[in-house]
Every structure is written in structure tokens, then in C-alpha cells.
MARMAR-905643 format. One record per residue: residue in three letters; x, y, z of N, C-alpha, C, O in turn. Coordinates in pm, whole numbers, plus 50000, padded with zeros to 5 digits. Each point is the difference from the previous one (the first is absolute). Example, Ala and Ser with C-alpha at 12.3 -4.5 7.8 and 13.67 -1.06 7.14 Angstrom:
// MARMAR-905643
ALA513194943150780499115011950000500905012050000501044999850066;SER498615010749862500825011950006499235010950073500515011150017;
This chain:
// MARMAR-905643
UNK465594914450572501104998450095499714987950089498884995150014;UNK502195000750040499764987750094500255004150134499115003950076;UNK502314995449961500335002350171500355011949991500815003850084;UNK498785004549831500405016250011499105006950040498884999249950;UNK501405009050148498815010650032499645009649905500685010149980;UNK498294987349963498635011649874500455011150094500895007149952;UNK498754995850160499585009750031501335012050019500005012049970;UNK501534976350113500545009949963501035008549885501005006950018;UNK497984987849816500745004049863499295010850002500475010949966;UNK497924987150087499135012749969500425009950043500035010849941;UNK500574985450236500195012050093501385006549935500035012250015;UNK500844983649932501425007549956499895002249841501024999249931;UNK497625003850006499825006649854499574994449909499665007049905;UNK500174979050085499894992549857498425005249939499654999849882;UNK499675004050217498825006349932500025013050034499425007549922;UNK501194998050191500085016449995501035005749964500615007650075;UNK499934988749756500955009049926499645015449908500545008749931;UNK498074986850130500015017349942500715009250052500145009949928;UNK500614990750224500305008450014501374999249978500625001550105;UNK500084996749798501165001149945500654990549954501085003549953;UNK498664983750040500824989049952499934996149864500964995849934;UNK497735005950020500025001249862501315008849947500934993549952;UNK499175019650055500715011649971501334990449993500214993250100;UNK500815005449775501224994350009500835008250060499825011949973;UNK501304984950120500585007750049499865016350096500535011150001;UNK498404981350072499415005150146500584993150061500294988249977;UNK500145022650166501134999650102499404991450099499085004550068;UNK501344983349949499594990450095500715002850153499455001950109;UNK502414997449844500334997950115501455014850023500205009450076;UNK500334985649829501485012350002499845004349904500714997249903;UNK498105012550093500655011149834501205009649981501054997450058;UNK498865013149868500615008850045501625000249946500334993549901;UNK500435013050159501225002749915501154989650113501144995249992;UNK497685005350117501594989150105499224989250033498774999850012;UNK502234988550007499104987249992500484992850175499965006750103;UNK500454979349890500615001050139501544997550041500854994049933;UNK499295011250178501225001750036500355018649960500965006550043;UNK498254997249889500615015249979500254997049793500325009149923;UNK499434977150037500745001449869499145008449923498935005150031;UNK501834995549842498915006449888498714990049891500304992749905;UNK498065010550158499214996949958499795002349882499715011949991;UNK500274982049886499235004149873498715004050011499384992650076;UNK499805018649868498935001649970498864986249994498864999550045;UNK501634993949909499004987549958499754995650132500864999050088;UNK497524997549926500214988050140499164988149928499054995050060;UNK501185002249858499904990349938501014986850060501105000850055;UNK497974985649909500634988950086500804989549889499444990249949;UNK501725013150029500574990149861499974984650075500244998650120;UNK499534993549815500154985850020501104999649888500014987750001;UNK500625014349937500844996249924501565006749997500175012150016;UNK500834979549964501445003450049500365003150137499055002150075;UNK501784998449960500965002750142499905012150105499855000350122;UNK500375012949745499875014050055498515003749988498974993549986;UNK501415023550027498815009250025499565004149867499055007749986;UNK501604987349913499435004049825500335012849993499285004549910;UNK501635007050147499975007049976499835008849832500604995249904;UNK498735014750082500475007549869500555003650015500695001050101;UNK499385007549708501285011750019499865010450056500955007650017;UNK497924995050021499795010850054500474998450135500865007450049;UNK498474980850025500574998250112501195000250075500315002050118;UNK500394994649752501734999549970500415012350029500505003950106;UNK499285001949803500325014349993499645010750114500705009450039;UNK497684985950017499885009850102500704997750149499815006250105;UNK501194980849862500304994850130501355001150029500504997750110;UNK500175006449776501365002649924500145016350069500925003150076;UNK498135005049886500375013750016499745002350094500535010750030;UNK498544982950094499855003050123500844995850067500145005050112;UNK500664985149850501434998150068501485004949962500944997550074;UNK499185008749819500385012249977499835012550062500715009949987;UNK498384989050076499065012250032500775005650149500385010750047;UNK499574974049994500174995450138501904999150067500564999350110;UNK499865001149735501804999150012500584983550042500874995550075;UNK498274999949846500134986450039500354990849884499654988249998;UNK501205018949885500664990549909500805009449962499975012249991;UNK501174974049976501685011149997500294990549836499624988549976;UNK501015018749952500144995949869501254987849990500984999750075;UNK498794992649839500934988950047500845006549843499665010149938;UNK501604979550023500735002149863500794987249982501004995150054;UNK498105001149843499514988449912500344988450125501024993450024;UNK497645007550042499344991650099501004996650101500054988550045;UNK500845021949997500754996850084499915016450093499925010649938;UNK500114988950189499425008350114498605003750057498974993350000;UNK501295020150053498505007050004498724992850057500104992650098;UNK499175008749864498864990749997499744984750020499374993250081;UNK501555004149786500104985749962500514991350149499374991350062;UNK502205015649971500904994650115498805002150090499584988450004;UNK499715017850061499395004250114499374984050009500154992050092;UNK499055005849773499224990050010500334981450035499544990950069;UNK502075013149785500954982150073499865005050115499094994350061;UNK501385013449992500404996250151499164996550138500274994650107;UNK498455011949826498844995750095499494986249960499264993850077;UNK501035002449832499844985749929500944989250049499634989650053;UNK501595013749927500744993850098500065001450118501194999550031;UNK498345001750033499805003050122499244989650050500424991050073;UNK498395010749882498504992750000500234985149968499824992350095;UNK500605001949776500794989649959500834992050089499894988150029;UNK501005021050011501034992750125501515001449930500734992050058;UNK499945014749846500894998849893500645009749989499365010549996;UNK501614990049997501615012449999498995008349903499095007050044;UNK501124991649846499415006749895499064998749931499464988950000;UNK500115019549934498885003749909500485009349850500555011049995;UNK498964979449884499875003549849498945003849966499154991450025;UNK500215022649901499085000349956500414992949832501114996149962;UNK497725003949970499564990549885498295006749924498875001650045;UNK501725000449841498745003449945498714987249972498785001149996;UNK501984989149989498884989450029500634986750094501164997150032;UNK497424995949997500584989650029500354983749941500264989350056;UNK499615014949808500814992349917501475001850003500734990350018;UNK499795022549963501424999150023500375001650154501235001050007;UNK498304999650095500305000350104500194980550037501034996950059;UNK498274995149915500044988350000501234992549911500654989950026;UNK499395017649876501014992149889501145006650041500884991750023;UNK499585021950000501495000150083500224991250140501194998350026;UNK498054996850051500124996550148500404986149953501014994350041;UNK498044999749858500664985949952501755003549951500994996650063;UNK498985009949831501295000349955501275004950110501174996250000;UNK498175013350090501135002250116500124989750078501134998050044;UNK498294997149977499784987250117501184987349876501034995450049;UNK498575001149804500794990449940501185005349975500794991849955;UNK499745022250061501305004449997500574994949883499334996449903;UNK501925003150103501194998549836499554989150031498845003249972;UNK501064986550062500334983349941498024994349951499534989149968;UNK499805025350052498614997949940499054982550041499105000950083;UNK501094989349873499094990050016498954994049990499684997249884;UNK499434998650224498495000749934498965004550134500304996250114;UNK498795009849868499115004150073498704987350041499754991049920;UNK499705010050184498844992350022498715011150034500165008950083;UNK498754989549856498775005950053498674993549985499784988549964;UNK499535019250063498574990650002499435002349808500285009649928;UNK499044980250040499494996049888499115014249985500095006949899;UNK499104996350204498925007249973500245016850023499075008149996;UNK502314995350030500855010650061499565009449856499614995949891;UNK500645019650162500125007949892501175001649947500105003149881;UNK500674995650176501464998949948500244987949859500745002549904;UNK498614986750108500184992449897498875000849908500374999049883;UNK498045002950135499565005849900499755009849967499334999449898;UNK500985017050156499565012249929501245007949969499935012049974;UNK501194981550028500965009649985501224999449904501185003450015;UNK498074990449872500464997249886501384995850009500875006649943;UNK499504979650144500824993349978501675011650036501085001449943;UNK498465002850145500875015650009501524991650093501185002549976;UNK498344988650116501344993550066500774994349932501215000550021;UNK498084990749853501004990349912499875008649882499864991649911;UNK500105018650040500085007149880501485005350042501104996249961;UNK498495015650149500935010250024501104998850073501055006149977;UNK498764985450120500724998850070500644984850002500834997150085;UNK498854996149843500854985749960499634991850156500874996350079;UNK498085002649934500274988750144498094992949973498885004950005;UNK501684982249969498884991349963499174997850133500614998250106;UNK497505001749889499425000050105499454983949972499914993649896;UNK499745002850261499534987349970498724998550106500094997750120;UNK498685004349800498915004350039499534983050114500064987949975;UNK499585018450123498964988450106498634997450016499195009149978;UNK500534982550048498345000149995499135008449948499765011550036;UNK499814982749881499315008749877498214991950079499754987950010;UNK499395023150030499195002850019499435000750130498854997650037;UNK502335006950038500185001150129500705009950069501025003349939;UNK498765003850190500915012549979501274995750142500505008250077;UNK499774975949922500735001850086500934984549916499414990149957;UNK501735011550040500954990950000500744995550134500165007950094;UNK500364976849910500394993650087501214995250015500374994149898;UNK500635006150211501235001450018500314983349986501144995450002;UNK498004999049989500214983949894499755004349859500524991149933;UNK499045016549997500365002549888501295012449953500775000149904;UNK499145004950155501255008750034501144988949983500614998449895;UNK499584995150206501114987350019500204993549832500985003049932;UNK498114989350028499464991749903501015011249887500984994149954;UNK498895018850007500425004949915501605000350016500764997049907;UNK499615006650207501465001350081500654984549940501065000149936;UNK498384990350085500194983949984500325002949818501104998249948;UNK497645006749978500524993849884501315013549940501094997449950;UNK498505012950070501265008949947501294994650026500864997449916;UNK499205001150213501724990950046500194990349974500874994950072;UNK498524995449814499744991349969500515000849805500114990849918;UNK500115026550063500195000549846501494998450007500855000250089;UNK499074997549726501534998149979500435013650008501195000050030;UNK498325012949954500595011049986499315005950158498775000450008;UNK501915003250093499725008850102499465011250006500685010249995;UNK498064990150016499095018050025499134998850076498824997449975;UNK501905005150172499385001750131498725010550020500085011249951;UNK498984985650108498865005050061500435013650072499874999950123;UNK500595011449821500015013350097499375004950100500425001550115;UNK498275001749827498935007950035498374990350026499704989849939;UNK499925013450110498434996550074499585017549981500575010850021;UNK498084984449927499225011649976498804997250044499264992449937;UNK500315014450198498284995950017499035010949995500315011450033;UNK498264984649919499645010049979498755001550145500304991550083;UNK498705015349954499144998250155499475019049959500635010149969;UNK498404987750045498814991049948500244999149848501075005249969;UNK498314990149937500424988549877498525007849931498924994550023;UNK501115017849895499455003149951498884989749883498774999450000;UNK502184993849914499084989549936499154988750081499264990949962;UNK501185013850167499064986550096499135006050052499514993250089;UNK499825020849897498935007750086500375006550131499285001450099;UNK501945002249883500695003050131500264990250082500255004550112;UNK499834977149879501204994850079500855002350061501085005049969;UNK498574991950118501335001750097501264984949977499634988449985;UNK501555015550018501194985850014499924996250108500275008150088;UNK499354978549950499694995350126501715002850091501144995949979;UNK498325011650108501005001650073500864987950122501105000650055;UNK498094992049950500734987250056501404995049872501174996950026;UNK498395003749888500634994649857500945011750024500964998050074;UNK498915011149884500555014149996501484999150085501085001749944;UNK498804996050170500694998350119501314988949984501165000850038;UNK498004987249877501114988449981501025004349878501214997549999;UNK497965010749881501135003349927500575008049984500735001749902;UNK499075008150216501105012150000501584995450140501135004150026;UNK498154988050009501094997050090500594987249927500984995750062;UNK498744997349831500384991549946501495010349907501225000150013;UNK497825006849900500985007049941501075008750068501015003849942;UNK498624999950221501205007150040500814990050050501145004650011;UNK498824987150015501114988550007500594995049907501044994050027;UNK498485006749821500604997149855500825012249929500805000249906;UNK498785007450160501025014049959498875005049898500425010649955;UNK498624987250003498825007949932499595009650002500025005250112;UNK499335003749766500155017950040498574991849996499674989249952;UNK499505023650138498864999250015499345009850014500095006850103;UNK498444998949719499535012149986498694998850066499864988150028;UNK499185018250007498734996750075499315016149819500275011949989;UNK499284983149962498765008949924498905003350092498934994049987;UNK501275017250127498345002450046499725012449932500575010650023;UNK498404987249883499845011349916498925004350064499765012149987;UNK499524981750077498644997250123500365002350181499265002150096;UNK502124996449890499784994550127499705007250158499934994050107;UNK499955019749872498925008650067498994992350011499694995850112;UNK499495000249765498644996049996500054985050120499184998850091;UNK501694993449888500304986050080499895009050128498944999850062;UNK502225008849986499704999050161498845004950051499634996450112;UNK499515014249796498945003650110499254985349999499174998050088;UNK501084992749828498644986850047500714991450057499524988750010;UNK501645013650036500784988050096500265007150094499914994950112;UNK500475017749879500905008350144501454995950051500655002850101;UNK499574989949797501705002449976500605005549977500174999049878;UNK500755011250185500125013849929501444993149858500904991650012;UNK498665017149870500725000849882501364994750042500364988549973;UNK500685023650123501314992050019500384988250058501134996250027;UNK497824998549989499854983450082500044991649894500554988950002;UNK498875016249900499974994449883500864995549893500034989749933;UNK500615020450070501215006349936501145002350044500825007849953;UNK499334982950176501314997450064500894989249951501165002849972;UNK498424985850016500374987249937500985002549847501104995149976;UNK497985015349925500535002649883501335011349987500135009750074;UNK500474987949854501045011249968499595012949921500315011350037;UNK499144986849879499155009549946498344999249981499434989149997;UNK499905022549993498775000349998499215013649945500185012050023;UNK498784980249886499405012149907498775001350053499424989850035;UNK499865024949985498845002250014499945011549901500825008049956;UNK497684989350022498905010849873499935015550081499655002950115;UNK500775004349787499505017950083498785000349922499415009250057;UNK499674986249833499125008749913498584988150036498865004649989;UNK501294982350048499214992050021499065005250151498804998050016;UNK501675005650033499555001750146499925014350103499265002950094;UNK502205006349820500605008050076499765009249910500845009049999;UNK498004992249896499315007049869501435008749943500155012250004;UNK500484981249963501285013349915499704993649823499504989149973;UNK500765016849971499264998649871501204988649954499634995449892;UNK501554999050146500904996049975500774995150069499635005650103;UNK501594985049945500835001750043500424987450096499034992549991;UNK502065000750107500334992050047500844998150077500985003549934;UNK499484992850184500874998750119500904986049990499474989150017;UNK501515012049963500844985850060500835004150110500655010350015;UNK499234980850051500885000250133500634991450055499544988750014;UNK501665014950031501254987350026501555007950094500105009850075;UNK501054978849866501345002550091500385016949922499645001549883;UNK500825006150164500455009450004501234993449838499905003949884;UNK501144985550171500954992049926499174999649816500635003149898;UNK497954992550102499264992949880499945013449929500685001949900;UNK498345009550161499855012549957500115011550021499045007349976;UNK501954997250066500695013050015500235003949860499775011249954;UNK500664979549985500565007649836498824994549949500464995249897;UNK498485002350101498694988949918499545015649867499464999149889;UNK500985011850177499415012249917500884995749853499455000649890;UNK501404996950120501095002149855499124986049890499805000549879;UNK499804987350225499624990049878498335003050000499254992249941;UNK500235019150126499045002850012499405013949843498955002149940;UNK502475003750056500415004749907499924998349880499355005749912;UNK501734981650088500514991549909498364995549858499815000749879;UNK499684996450209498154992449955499195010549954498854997949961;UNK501795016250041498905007849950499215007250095499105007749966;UNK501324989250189498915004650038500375008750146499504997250109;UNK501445013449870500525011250075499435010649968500525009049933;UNK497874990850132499405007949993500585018550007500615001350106;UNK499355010349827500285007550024499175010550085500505011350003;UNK498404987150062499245000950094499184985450055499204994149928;UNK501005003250153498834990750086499025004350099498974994050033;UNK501665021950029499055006350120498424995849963499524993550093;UNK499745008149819498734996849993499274988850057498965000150067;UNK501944987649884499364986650086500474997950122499324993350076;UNK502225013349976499764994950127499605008250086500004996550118;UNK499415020949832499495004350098498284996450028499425004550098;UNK500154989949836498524993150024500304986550066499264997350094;UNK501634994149876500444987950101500315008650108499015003550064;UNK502285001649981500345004150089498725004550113499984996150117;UNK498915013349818498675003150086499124990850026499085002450078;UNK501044987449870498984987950001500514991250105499264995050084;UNK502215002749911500824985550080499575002650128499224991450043;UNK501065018850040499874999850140498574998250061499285009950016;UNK500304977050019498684997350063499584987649913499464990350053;UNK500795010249821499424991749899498914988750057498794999049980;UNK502134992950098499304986650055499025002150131499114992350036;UNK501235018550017498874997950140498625009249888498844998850040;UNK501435010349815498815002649976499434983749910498884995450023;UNK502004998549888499424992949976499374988950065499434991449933;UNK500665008050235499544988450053498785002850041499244991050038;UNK500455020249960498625008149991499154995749902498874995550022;UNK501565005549885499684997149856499624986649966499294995649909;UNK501644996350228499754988949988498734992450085499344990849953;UNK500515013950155499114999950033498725003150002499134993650059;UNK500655019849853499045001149942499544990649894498794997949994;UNK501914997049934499724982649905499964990250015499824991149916;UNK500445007450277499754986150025498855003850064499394989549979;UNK499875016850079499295003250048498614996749880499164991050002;UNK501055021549892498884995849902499974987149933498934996149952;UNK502294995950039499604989049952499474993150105499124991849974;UNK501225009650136499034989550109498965003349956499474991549928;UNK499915019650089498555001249926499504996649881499094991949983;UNK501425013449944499554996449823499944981549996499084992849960;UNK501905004650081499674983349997498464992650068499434989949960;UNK500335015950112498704997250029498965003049933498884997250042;UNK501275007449871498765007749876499834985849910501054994149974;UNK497665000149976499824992449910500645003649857500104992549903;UNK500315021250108500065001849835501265000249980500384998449884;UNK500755004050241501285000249956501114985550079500024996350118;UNK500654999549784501024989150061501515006449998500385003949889;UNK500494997750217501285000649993501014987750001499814989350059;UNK500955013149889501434992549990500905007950064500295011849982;UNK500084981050089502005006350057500764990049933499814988049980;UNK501325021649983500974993949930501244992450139500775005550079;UNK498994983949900501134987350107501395011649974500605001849894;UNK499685005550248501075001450040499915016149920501095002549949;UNK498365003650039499875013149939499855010850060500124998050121;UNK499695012349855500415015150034498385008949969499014999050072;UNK501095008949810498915014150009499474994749877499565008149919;UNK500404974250042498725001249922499024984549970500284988049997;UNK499065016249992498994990750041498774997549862499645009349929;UNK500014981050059498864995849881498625004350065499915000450123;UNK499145002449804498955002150016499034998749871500255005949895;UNK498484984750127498855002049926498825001150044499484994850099;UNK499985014349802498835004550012498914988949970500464995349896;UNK498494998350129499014992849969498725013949969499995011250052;UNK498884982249832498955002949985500025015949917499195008249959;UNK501754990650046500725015849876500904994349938500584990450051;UNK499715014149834501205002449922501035004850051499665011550023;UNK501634987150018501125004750015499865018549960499855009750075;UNK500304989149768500215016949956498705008150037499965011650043;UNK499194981649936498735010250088500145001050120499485010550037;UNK500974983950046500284999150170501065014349968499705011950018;UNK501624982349930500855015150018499305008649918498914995550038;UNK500875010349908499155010949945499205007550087500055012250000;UNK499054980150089499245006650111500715002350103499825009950071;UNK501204980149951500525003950123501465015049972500575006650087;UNK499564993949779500845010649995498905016250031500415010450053;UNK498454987649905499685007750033499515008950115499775012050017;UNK500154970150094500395005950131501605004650041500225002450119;UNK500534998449814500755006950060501654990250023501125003350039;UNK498234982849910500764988650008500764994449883499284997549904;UNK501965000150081500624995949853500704987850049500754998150095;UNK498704993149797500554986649996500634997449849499635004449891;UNK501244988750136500894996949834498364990949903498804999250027;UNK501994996249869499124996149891499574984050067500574996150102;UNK498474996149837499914987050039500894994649915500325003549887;UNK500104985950193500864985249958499084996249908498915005149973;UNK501944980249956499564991549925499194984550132500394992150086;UNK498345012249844499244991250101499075010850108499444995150098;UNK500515015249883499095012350036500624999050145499195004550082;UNK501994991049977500505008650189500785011649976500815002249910;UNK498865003850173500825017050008501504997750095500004994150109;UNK500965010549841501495000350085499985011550149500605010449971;UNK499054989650122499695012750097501785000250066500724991750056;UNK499445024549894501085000150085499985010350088499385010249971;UNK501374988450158499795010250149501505012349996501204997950018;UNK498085014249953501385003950053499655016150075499204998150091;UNK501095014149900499785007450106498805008249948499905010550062;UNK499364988349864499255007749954498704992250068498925005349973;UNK501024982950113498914993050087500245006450121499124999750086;UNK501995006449938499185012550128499375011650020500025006850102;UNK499344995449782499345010449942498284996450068499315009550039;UNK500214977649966499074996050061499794990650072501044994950043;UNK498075000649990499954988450179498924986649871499254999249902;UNK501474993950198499824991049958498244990649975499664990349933;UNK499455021250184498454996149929499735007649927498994996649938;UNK501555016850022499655004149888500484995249838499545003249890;UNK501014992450130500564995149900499404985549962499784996049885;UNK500034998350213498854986249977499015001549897499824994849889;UNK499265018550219499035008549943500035002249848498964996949943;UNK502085008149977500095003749887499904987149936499264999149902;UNK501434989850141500184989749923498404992249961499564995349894;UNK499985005750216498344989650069499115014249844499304995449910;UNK500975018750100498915006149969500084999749802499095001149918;UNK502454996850064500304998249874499664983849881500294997249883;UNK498754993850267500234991949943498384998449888499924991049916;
């Protein structure tokens, strides 16, 4: 070690794990069946570094399902319309800032109706970012299904510029055949960019650009819980500017499934019938949104906990000779990390057996570390500890 204090890794366990840290999944901080705020704890106190949520199982699923059943706290929806489901748009819209709320079994089609409602009958062409999920994971679903050509921006970047925005506006009105720019689609944080954030200075110029052009404007926060606990912007601040807006129920809000769009009362009041239309009028939904529904309220003041417990250990861990961090420019809950003087897969191997799970190594032996609520399970020198004793 260099400017790190030896003494205090020793004093918080790295050599006195006999008394339980070895043991995977020994109760560090919140075991037990309730976690904080009153929510429901999984059994595991295990520390995932990997994905958004709490990893729940099925078991977890299930035991969390019937205790809220238990509790008279889910009302049956019919085919994803009332009950349960409604309880949840509406606390969603709420939160959002937006007349209404659509549930959506994913958020692939929750994204690809908001484009197509937003391009209405005269359809057109869409703009989004190069690196958006909308243009690469969703099998071409805007210009397949719905006839409205996308015209992807900065490709390896998670923010496009309202001089390139313009630049496109210039050459379309510029064709011999007329097919106006509808829709703006942004995505924040920008999953293929490590959780990028869209620089919000930028952000700012082209949503007010487009509300002066008559432009529908979708915001994709499939994340964007995750954005405000590390900015403290609350979500509907966010999501004021846009007309519609998608957030993830299964990424964050552990529902095994499922998706929120939210907007004018005018866009989706009837959104159930083309919601329908696609296959996907669920004939029960109560399941996912009663695990969102228990998860949403608090989300961000627990994850800023969460968050602080990871800035905290990385202040530390960076001072260790053996480990280097990366922050990702303009990013959210994940961060690069390598191990020196070990192997990558031998490092996780030991360290799973303290009690710690990290995804697989990259190409080039760095590990992807991601933060989400399962880091308030322990403090942040213990967790050093595991890292320093695994090495």
C-alpha cells in the first residue's frame, strides 16, 4: 500500500475474517426479511456488483408476491388494465410529472409506441442517438412496424448536438420528396456508453429547439431513477421538457418484467387498444407491478445510500497499489476497475467467496463494477477489507 492506512484494513477484517467473512453470505449489514425503509429484504446479503437491481430469485419473487397478498396489497388487474397495474401508472405519473401513465410489458414496446404516437398519421422520420437502444437492440421495430425511418446521431457518443440536429433538418427540407423530422428520441443514461449521461447543457438546447419546431419529444429513461440519485434532480425535472417518457419496472424496481410510459392524457388514454393491437394486452400484469409498485416509493433516497457507500469505498480502494479505477466521463452506477498482481478470475473467485459478486472479466482482464441497492447491505471499510483480503 502507499497513502493508505495498513492499519486501518487490519482493524475492519482483512486479516480478522475468521469471524465470518469468509462464510458467503454472512449478515454484514441488513439481513433478514426487511431491508430499508420497511422494504422487503431477500435472504441473500450478498453484495452484487453486477446489474441495476437486487437480483432477486424466484423464490424471492414469490416469497415477496405472497406476503403482499398476504398484506391485501394487490388488486387483480384485466388484461393490464386496473387493479394493481392502475395503482402503479398513477403513482408513476405522478412522480414523472404527466397526466398519465401506460403500463407495457417491455421497454422495447413502450419506446416504439411513444415514437409512433408522437409521429402520428403523417408518420416521418425520427432522430436518436447512434448508440441508443432503440436503434440497436430492438430489431429495427420503429422502421419495420411502424413505417417511420430513424436517423441515428453520433455514433460513439451518448450525446448528440442541436448543430447536428439542425444539419439533418437542413438536408431533409432540402429533398425532392418532403419527410419532415417528427420525433426526437433521447436516450439518459445511454446504456451502450456505461451509463452516460446526455449532457444536459446540450439536452436543454434541443428540447427547446424542438418545442419551437413543433417536434414530439420521447426521453427513454429506462435508468433514470438511477441518474437522479447521482445528480439529485428529481426524475420529473427531467421529464418535464419531453412529452412522453419511458422508465424500466424490472431493471431497478426488481419486477421480473415490465415498463412505464408516461405522457398527455390526449397521446394515451386509448394507448391500451394499440397496446393490444402488438400482442401485448397482457391478461394479468398484477405480478410485475405489484413488486414495482413496493419497490418505487423511496427508490432514490435508498439508492443514494448505496451511493455513497461506493464513493466512499472507491475513495479507498484507489489508494491500494493493487487496484486502479476508472469513472466513466459523465456516468452513473458504473465504474471500471483492475486488479494488478492477480488475475482478474482468480481475484473474483476469492472475492465471491467473501461474500462479494462481480460480473466476468472484460477483454483485456478490467472488471465492469456496477452500484445498486444491494451495497447497503455493508459499509464501506468492510467491503475494502474483502477486496485488499481477496487479493
Amino acid at each position: 500500500m502507499n497513502s493508505i492506512d495498513r492499519r486501518r484494513f487490519l482493524q475492519t477484517g482483512a486479516l480478522g475474517i475468521g469471524a465470518g467473512l469468509l462464510q458467503p453470505g454472512v449478515a454484514q449489514a441488513q439481513g433478514g426479511a426487511s431491508g430499508v425503509g420497511g422494504q422487503f429484504e431477500p435472504a441473500s446479503t450478498r453484495v452484487r456488483m453486477t446489474g441495476d437491481g437486487l437480483g432477486l430469485t424466484a423464490g424471492d419473487q414469490g416469497r415477496l408476491l405472497t406476503r403482499l397478498a398476504e398484506e391485501g396489497r394487490i388488486d387483480r388487474d384485466s388484461y393490464s388494465n386496473g387493479g394493481t397495474v392502475q395503482a402503479l401508472e398513477e403513482r408513476c405519473a405522478a412522480m414523472l410529472g404527466k397526466e398519465r401513465a401506460v403500463f407495457m410489458p417491455t421497454g422495447t414496446l413502450a419506446n416504439q409506441l411513444a415514437v409512433r404516437a408522437l409521429a402520428g398519421a403523417a408518420g416521418g422520420r425520427a432522430i436518436l442517438q447512434a448508440e441508443s437502444h432503440l436503434f440497436n437492440d430492438s430489431g429495427d421495430c420503429v422502421q419495420t412496424l411502424s413505417a417511420i425511418n430513424v436517423m441515428p446521431l453520433a455514433p460513439g457518443t451518448a450525446t448528440f448536438t442541436l448543430d447536428q440536429v439542425e444539419e439533418v433538418l437542413d438536408r431533409t427540407a432540402s429533398g425532392r420528396v418532403t419527410r419532415p423530422v417528427s420525433v426526437i428520441s433521447i436516450e439518459t443514461p445511454v446504456r451502450r456508453r456505461s451509463g452516460e449521461t446526455f449532457d444536459q447543457a446540450e439536452l436543454e438546447r434541443v428540447t427547446d429547439f424542438a418545442r419551437r419546431e413543433g417536434i414530439g419529444l420521447h426521453l427513454d429513461g429506462a435508468r433514470l431513477f438511477l441518474q437522479s440519485a447521482y445528480t439529485g434532480v428529481a426524475v420529473g425535472e427531467y421529464a418535464r421538457p419531453f412529452d412522453t417518457v419511458y422508465v424500466s419496472l424490472y431493471k431497478y424496481f426488481n419486477a421480473v418484467s415490465g415498463a412505464i410510459l408516461a405522457g398527455p392524457r390526449a397521446l394515451l388514454d386509448d394507448m391500451y387498444h394499440t397496446r393490444r393491437m402488438f400482442g401485448a394486452g397482457l391478461p394479468g400484469a398484477w405480478p410485475f407491478a405489484a413488486v414495482a409498485l413496493h419497490y418505487l416509493p423511496g427508490f432514490v433516497d435508498r439508492f443514494r445510500k448505496a451511493v455513497a457507500v461506493s464513493e466512499a469505498f472507491i475513495e479507498q480502494i484507489a489508494q491500494h497499489d493493487a487496484f486502479t479505477v476508472a469513472r466513466i466521463g459523465g456516468g452513473t452506477n458504473l465504474f471500471i476497475l483492475r486488479v494488478g498482481g492477480s488475475d482478474a478470475a482468480g481475484f473474483r473467485r476469492r472475492l465471491g467467496e467473501r461474500g462479494v459478486d462481480l460480473g466476468a472479466p472484460r477483454p483485456g482482464g478490467t472488471l465492469l463494477v456496477g452500484v445498486n441497492e444491494t451495497w447497503n447491505r455493508i459499509s464501506a471499510d468492510d467491503l475494502a477489507a474483502r477486496f485488499v483480503a481477496s487479493l
